[in-house]
C-alpha positions as CSV (number, residue, x, y, z in Angstrom):
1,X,133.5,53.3,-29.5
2,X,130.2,50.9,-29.7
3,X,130.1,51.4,-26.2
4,X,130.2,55.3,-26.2
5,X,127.3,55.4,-29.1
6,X,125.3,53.4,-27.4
7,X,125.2,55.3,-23.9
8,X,124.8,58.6,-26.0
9,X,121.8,57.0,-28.3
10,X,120.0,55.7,-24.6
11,X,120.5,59.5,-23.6
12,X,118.9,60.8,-26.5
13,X,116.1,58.4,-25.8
14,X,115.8,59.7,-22.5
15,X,115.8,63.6,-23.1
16,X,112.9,62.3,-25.8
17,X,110.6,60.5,-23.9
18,X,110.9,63.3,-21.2
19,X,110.0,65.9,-24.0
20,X,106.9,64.2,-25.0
21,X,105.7,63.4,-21.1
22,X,105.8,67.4,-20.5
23,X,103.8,68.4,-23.8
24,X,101.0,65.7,-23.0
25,X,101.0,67.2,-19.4
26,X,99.1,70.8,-20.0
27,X,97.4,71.7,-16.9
28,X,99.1,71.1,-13.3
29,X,97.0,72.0,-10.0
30,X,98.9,73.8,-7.4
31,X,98.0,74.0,-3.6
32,X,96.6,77.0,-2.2
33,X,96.5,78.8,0.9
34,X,93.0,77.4,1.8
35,X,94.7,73.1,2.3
36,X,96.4,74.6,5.1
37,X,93.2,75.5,6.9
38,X,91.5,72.4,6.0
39,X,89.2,73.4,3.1
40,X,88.3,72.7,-0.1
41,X,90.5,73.4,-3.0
42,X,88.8,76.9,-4.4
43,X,91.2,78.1,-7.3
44,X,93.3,75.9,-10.1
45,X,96.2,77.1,-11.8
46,X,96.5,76.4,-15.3
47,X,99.3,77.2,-18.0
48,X,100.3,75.7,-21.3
49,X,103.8,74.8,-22.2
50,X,104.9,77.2,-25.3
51,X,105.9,74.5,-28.7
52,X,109.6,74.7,-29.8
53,X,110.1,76.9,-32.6
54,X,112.6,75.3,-35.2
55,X,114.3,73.0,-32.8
56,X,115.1,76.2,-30.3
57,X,113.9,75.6,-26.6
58,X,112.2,79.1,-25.7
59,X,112.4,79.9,-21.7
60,X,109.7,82.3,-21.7
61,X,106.5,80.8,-20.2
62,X,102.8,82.0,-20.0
63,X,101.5,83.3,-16.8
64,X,99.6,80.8,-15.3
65,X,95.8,82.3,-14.7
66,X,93.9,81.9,-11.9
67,X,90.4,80.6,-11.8
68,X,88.3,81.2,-8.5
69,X,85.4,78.2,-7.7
70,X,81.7,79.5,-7.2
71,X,82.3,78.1,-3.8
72,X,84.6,80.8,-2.7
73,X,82.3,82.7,-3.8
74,X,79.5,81.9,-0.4
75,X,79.7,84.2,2.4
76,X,81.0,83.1,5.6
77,X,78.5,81.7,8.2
78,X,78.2,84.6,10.8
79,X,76.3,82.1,13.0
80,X,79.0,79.2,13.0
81,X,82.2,82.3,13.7
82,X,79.7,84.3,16.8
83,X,79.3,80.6,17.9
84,X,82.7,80.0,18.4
85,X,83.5,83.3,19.4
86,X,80.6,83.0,23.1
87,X,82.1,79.9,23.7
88,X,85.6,81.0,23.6
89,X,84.1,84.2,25.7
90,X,82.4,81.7,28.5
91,X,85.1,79.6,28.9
92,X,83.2,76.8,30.1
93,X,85.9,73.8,28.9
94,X,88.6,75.7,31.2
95,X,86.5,75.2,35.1
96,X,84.9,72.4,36.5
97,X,81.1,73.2,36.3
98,X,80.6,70.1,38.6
99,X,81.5,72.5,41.6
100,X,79.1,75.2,42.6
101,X,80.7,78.8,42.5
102,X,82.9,79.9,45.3
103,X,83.5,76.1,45.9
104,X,84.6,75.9,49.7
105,X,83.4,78.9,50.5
106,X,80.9,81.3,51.9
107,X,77.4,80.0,50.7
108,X,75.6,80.9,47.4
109,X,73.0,83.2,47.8
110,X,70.2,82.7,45.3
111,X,67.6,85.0,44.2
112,X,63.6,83.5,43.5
113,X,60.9,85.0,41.9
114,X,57.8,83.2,40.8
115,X,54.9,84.5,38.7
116,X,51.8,82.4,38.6
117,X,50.2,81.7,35.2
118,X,47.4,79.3,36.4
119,X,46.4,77.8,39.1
120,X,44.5,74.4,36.8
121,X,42.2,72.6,39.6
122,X,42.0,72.0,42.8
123,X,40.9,68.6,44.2
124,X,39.2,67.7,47.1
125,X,39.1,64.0,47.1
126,X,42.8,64.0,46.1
127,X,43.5,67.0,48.3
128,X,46.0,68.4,46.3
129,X,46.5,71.2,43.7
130,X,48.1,71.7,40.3
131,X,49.6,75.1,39.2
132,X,51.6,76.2,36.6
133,X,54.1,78.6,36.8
134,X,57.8,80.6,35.8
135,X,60.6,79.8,38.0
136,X,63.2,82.4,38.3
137,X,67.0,81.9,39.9
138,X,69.7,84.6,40.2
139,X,72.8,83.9,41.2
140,X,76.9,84.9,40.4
141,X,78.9,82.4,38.6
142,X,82.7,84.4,38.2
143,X,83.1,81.5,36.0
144,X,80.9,83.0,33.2
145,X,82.3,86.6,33.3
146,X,83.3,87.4,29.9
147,X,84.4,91.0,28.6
148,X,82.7,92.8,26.9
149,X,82.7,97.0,25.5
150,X,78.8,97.4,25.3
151,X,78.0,95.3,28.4
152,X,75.3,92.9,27.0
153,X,73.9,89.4,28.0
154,X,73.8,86.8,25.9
155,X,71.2,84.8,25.8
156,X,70.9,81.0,25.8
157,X,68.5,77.6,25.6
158,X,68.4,75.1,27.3
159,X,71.6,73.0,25.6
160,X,73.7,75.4,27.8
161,X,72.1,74.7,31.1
162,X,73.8,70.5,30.8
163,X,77.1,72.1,30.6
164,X,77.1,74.7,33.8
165,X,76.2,74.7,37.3
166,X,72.5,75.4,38.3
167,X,70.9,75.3,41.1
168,X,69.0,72.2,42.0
169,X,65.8,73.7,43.3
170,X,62.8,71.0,43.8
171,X,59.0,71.2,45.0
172,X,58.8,69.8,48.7
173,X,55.4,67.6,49.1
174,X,55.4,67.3,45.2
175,X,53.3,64.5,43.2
176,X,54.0,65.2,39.8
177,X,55.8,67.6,38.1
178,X,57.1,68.2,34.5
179,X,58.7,71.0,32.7
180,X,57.4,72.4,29.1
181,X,59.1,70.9,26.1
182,X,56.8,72.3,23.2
183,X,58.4,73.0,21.1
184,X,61.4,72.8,22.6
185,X,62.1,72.5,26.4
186,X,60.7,76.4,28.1
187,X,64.1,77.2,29.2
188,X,66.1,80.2,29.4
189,X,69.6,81.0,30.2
190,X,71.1,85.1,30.4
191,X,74.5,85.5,31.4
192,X,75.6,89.4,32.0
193,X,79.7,90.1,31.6
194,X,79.8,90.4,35.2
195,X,78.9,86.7,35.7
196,X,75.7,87.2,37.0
197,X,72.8,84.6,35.8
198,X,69.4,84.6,35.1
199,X,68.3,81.1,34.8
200,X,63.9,80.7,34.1
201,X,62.0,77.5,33.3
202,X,58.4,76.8,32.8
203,X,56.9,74.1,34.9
204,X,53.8,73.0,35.9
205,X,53.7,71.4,39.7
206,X,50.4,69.2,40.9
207,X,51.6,69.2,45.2
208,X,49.6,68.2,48.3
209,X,47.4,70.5,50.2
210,X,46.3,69.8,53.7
211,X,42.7,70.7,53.5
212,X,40.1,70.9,56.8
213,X,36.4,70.3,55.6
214,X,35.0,70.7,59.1
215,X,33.3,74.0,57.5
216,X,32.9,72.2,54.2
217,X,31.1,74.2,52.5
218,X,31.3,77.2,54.5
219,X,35.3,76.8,54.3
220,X,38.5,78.6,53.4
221,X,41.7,76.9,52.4
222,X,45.2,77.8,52.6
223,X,48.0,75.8,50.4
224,X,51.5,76.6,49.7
225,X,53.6,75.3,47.1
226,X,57.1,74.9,49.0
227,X,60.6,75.5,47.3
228,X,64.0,73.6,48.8
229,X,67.5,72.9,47.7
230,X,68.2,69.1,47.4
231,X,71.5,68.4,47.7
232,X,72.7,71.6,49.5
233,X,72.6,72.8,52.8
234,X,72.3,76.3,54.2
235,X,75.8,76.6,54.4
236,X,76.6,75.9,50.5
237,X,73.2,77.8,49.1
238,X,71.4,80.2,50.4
239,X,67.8,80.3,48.6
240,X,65.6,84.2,49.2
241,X,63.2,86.0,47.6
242,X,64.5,88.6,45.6
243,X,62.2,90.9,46.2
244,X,60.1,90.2,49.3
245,X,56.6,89.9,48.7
246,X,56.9,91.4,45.0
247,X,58.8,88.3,44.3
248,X,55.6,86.4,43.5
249,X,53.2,88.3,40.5
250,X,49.9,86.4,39.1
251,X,48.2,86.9,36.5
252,X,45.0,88.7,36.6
253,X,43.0,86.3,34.9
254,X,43.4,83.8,37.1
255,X,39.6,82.1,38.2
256,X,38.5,79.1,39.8
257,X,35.0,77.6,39.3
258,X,34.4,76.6,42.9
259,X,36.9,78.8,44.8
260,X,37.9,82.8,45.3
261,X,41.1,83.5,45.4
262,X,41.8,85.8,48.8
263,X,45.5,86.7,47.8
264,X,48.7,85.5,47.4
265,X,51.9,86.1,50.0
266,X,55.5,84.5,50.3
267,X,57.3,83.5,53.5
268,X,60.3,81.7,53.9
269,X,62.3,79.7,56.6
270,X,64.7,76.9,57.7
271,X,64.0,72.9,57.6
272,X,65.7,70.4,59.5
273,X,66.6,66.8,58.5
274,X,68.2,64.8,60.8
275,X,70.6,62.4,58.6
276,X,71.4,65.6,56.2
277,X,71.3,69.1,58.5
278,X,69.4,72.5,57.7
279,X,67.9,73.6,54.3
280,X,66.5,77.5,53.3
281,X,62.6,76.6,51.8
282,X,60.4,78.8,50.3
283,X,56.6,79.1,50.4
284,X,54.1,80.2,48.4
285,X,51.2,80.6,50.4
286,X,47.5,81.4,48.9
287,X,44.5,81.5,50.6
288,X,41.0,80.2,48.8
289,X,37.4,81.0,49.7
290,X,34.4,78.1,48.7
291,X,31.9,79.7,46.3
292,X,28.4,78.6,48.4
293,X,26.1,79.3,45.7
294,X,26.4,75.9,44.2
295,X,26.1,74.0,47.4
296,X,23.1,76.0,48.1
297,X,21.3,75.3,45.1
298,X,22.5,71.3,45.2
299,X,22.2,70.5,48.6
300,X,20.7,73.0,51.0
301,X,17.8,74.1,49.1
302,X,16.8,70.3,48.1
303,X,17.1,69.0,51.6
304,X,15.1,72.0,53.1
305,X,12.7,71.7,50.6
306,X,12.0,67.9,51.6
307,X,12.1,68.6,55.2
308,X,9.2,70.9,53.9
309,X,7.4,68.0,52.0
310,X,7.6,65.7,55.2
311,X,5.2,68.3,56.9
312,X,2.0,68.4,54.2
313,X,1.5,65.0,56.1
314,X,0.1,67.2,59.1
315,X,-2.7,68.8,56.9
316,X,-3.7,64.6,55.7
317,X,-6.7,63.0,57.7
318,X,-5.5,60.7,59.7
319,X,-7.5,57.9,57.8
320,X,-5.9,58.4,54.6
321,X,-3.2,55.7,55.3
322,X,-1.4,55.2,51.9
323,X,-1.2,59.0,51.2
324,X,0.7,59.6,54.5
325,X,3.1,56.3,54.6
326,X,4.3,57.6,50.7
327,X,4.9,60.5,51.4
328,X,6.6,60.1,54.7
329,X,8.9,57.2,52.9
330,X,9.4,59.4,49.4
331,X,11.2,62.1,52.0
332,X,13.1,59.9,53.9
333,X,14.5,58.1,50.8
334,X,15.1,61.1,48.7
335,X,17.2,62.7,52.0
336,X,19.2,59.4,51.5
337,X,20.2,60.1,48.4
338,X,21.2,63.6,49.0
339,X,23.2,62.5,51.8
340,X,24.5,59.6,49.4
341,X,26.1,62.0,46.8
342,X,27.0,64.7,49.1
343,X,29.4,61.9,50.6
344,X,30.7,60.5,47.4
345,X,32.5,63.4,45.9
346,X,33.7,64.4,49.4
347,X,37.3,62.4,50.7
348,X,36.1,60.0,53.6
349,X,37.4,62.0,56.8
350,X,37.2,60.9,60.4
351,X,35.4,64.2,61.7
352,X,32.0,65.6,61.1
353,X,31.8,68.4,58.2
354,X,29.1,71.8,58.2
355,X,27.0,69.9,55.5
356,X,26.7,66.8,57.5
357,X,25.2,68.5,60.4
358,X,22.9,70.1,58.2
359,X,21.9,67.1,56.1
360,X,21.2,64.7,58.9
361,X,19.3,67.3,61.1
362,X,16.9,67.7,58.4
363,X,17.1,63.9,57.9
364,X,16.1,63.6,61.5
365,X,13.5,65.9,60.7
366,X,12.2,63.8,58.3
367,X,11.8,61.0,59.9
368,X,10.4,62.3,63.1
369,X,7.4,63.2,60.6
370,X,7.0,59.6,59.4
371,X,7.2,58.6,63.3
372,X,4.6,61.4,64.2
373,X,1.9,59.5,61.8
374,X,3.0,56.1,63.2
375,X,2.2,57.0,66.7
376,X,-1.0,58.7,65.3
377,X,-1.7,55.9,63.5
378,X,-1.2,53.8,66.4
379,X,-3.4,56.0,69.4
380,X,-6.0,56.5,66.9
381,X,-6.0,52.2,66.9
382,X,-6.1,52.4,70.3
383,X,-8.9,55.1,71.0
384,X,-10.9,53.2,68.2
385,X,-10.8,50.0,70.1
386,X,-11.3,51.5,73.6
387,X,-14.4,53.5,72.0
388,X,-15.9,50.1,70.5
389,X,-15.9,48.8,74.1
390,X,-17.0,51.4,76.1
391,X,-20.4,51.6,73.6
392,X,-20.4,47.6,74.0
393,X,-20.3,47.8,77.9
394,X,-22.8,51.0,77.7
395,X,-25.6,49.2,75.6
396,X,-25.5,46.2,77.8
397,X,-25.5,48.0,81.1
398,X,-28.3,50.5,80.3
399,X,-30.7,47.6,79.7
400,X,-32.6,46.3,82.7
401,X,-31.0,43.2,84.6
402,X,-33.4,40.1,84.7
403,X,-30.7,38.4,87.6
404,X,-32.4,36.6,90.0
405,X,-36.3,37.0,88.5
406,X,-38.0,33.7,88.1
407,X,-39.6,34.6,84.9
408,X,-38.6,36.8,82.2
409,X,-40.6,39.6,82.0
410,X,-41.5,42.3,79.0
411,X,-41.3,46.0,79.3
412,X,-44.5,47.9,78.8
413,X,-45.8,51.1,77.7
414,X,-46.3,52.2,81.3
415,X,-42.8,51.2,82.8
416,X,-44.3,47.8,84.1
417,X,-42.8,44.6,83.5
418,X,-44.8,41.4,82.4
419,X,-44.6,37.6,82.2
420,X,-44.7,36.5,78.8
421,X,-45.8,33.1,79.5
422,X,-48.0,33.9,81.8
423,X,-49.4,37.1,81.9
424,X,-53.0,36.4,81.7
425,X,-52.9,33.9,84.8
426,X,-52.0,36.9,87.4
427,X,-54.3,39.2,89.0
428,X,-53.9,42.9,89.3
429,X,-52.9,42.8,93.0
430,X,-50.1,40.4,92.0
431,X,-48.8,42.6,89.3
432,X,-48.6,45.5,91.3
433,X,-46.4,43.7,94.1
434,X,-43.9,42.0,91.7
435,X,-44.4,45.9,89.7
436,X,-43.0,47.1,93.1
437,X,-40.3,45.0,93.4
438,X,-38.9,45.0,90.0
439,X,-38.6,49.0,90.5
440,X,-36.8,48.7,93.2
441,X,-34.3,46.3,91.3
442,X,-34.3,48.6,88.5
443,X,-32.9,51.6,90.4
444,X,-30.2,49.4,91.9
445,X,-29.1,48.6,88.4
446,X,-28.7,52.4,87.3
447,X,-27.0,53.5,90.3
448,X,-24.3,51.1,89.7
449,X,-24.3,52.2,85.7
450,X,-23.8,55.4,86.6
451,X,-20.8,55.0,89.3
452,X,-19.0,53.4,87.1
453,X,-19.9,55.4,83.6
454,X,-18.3,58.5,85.9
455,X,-15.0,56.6,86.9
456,X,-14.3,56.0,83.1
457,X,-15.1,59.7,81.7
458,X,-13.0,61.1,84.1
459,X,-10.0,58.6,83.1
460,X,-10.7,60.0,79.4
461,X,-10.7,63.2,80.2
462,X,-7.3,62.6,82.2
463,X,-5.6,61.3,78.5
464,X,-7.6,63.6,76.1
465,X,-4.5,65.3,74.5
466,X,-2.5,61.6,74.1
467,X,-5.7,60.2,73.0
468,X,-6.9,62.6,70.5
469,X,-5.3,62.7,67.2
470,X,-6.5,65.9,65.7
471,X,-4.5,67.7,68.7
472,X,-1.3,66.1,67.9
473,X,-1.5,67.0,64.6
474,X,-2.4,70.2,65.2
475,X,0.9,70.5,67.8
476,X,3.0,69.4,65.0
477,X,1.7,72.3,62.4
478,X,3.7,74.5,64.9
479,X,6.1,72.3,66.4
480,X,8.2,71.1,63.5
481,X,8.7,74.0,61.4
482,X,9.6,76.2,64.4
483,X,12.3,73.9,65.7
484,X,13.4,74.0,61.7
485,X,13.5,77.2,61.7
486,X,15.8,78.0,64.9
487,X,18.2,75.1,64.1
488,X,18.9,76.9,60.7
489,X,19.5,80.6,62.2
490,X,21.7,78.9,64.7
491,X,23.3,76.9,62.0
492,X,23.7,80.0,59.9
493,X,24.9,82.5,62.5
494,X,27.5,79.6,63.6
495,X,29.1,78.8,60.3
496,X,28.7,82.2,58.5
């Protein structure tokens, strides 16, 4: 019997305790719909255990009442549901993106355009150019079809392009290259239901030109900027211009300080590597015209105009020495210099250019002045000296010769001749003989004078035009600028 109280007073215990754990327990949280798709709890149920009512257990039980969380309250994210929904549309985890389209078959064909925003500079020493420009590809990825009821692209940046296949286009003859990133990287991506793509960047090239200065500045140029696939040949991808020649568009604005844009034109055609095989390229060809104005003003004009100096040294006497050596110097010197910077913004090619012709013609021009005075200089140092002589000679040679008279004798008013030492010894008589012979003498003398007075005229007559100065400059008054003047309307006639 102990036994049997005992395990019904340990009961009692129990159903106790177990009465008292349920009334201190008054709100219980149930799970709702939303754990099973992985998101926060958003309503809490809550009830309240009804009390006993003298020692009766009542069954009935409040309702428990629903209280929703501001949270469910938010509106979905559109932009997180359409995000899920274009990626589900494209596909792009279920192919292999790492294969062009129609892998192992016919080649891609893929559509270029180009329009030309800028062409920045164009350098002659570097002989390259830099433009900038927007690069278009079209092509057909069946990959990327998607359905759709309205038949609508969707549009994309440039987080897509890592994920698909694009072409890999390059510049041939490139030096530096880089694609827009402000404020994010300039590219698009438009994908049509059909699986077509439209796939534009904005990039700005700086390529090689081969540029021929042997009209510089009278020139024209003609660059292209060249377009090639890089890893695939012409039987993978086939690269065209969508449209022909209305594939490539400029802008209208487009202007270059030193050069006129003639027009711009597209041609296309197949390169040959010998380790890899045949690839389509693509060329856009533009054609520039040299503004001359500026080289006229910087280089023709100065250089004609010192040419021009060099001659004022014609209209100088002779005599005036330092006048004529400056001046003759100041032009060759300041030709030098023209020459000098002509040359230094120029790139140092093996062949002879327009302007160099010009330059050192009028250099040569120049410096024939300064040798025109030095031989002047030099004939007038020669007639000088010859003159000095000729008087020297003449003075001594029109004086009687006393050679072979025993006495020195003085000229008098009459013609006669006298003894100074011993005049008043002779006698008339004797005067006249010795008068006589000394005549006789005397004509000798001048015969002689005159012989040779002839011979020397006529040798000076012979060599007046070397000889005289004043004729050579007056020669080179006419000379000079004439042969200046027919090497320019040859030059200009040639080049223009």
């Amino acid at each position: 019997m102990r036994c049997f109280a005992r395990i019904l007073l340990l009961l009692l215990c129990l159903l106790v305790i177990g009465d008292c754990r349920r009334q201190k327990s008054r709100k219980k949280r149930w799970p709702t719909e939303n754990h099973t798709l992985g998101t926060d709890e958003s309503e809490i149920w809550d009830y309240s255990r009804p009390p006993r009512q003298h020692g009766i257990r009542v069954n009935t039980e409040i309702p428990p009442v629903c209280f929703v969380s501001p949270k469910s309250k938010k509106a979905a994210d559109g932009t997180k549901t359409r995000r899920l929904k274009n990626a589900h549309l494209l596909q792009i985890d279920d192919h292999d993106f790492t294969m062009r389209p129609a892998f192992a078959g016919p080649a891609v064909p893929v559509g270029v355009d180009v329009q030309v925003e800028s062409l920045d500079s164009i350098s002659e020493v570097d002989m390259d150019f830099t433009m900038t420009l927007y690069l278009r590809h079209y092509w057909k990825d069946e990959r990327l079809a998607f359905p759709s009821s309205t038949n609508k692209s969707m549009t994309f940046d440039g987080r897509l392009v890592k994920k698909i296949w694009v072409p890999d286009v390059f510049f041939v003859h490139s030096k530096r290259s880089f694609i827009h990133d402000t404020t994010t990287e300039n590219i698009m991506l438009r994908v049509f239901p059909d699986g077509h793509v439209l796939y534009s960047l904005r990039v700005t090239v700086t390529a090689a030109c081969n540029m021929d200065f042997s009209r510089f500045p009278l020139d024209s140029q003609t660059c292209s900027l060249e377009l090639e696939s890089y890893a695939y040949t012409d039987e993978d991808l086939m690269l065209y211009w969508k449209s022909g020649d209305e594939s490539l568009s400029t802008d209208d604005r487009i202007s270059l300080s030193q050069f006129l844009i003639q027009k711009f034109h597209t041609t296309s055609r197949l390169a040959f590597y010998s380790s890899t095989g045949w690839y389509n390229r693509l060329y856009i060809n533009f054609t520039l015209r040299r503004y001359i104005f500026f080289f006229l003003l910087q280089t023709y004009f100065p250089a004609t105009l010192m040419v021009m100096l060099s001659w004022v040294s014609f209209w100088i006497d002779r005599r005036a020495v330092p006048a004529r050596v400056s001046l003759g110097i100041t032009t060759v010197l300041t030709m030098s210099t023209i020459i000098t910077g002509v040359n230094a913004s120029m790139p140092r090619v093996s062949y002879i250019k327009a302007v160099d012709i010009y330059l050192w013609v009028s250099f040569v021009f120049v410096f024939l002045s300064v040798l025109q005075y030095a031989a002047v200089n030099y004939l007038t140092t020669v007639r000088d000296g010859k003159d000095r002589k000729l008087r020297e000679s003449a003075q001594e040679q029109t004086l009687p010769c006393t050679c072979g008279m025993p006495h020195a004798k003085t000229m008098m008013m009459d013609g006669t001749y006298s003894d100074a030492n011993s005049l008043a010894g002779y006698t008339r008589a004797s005067m006249a003989v010795e008068d006589a012979e000394d005549k006789h003498e005397q004509m000798m003398v001048h015969l002689s004078l005159d012989e040779s007075t002839l011979s020397k005229r006529k040798s000076v007559r012979s060599f007046r035009i070397i000889q005289n100065t004043h004729t050579i400059d007056t020669y080179s008054r006419i000379i000079f600028p004439g042969a200046y003047t027919l090497f320019n309307l040859i030059y200009w006639c040639v080049y223009c």
